[in-house]
Structures are given as C-alpha cells and as structure tokens.
N, C-alpha and C positions, 0 to 999 in steps of 0.2 A: 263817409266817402262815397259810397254809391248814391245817394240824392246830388251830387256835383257831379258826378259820371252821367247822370240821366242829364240835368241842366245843361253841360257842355254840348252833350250828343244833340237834344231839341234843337241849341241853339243853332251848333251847326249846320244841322240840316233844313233849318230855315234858312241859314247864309247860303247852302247850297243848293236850295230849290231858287232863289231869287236870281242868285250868281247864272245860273244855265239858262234861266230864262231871259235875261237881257241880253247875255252873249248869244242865244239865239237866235232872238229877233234882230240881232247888232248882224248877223252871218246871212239872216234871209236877206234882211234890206242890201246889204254890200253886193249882196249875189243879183238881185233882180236892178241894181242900179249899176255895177257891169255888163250884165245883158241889154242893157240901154232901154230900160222900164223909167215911165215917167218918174218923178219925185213926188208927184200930187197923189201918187197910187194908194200912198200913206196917209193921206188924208183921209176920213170915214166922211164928207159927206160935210160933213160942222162946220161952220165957222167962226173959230176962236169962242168955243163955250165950255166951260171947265167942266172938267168929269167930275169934281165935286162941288157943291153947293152948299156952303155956309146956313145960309139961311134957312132952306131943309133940313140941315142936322139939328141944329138949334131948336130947330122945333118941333122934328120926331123927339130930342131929347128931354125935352119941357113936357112935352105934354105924356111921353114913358113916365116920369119921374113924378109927374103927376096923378099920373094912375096910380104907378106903385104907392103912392102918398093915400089917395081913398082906400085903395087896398088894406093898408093897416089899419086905419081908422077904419073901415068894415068890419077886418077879422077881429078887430079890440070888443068893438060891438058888441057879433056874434060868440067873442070869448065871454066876454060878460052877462048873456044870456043864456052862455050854456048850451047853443046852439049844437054843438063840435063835442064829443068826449074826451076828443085828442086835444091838447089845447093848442101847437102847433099847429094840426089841420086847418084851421079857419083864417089863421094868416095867409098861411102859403097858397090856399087855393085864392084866397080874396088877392090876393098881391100878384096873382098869373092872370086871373081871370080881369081884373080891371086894368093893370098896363096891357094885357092884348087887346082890351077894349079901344084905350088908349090909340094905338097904333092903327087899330082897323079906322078908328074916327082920324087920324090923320093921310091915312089913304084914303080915304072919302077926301077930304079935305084938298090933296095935293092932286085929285085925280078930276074934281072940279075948276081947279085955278089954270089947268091946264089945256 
C-alpha cells in the first residue's frame, strides 16, 4: 500500500508543478496583453525553429548507445584479464567512462556543424 501512496503523491506533483506553470505563463501573457503589450513580446527572437531536434537526439542517442556498447566489450576484456578484483568494477566504470566519451565527441561534433 504505501509504494502506490508514494506513486500517486510523485505523480501528482508532477501534474501540479506542470499545472501552475502553464496557468502561470497563461496569467502573465493575459496581463501584459491587457496592458496593450505587443503579441510579438512572446516571441524570443526565432523564427519558427523547433526547440527540439530530431535529428540531434537521434544521434546523442546512437552514438551513447554506442559508447555504452564498447564499454561492455572493454569491461568483458578487462574482466577476463583480471584487470578488476571486483568483477562488476570494470563494467561500470568502462560503460560511464566510454558513453561520456561518447557524448563529449558529440558535442565536438554538434559544436562544429554549427
């Protein structure tokens, strides 16, 4: 019973951080477009370019997933040479240490195209 007590309470207050924050900005906007505030004020600046990008995530996600991938095949390695006492150890650091590799070469990567 109490694991579905914690469940409900997360979820709610995730509906309620979202909830205040739309009706928020729903309460500025109304208010600065009563005071006879342009419409355009809302705009940042962009024109029509989406806050998110397909084609970026797809490829932070490919090439994480690919790190993560040498990573095991490193710690498999280093588990079979005995590198590691802990046999766990040589996974987990090869599997942090090569998807953040992963990700820094994609920020090199997305920081050049740009």
């Amino acid at each position: 019973m109490e694991p579905l007590i914690g469940f409900i309470a997360f979820f709610a207050m995730i509906f309620g951080i979202v909830y205040l924050f739309f009706t928020t900005r729903n309460r500025e906007r109304m208010a600065l477009i009563e005071k006879g505030a342009d419409a355009s004020l809302f705009n940042t600046g962009k024109t029509h370019v989406p806050w998110f990008n397909w084609g970026k995530f797809a490829l932070k996600t490919g090439m994480l997933l690919i790190g993560v991938g040498f990573g095991i095949i490193a710690g498999a390695l280093l588990d079979m040479a005995e590198v590691f006492p802990n046999d766990a150890s040589g996974y987990f650091s090869m599997i942090f240490i090569f998807g953040g590799l992963a990700l820094v070469i994609f920020y090199l990567i997305d920081r050049r195209n740009k």
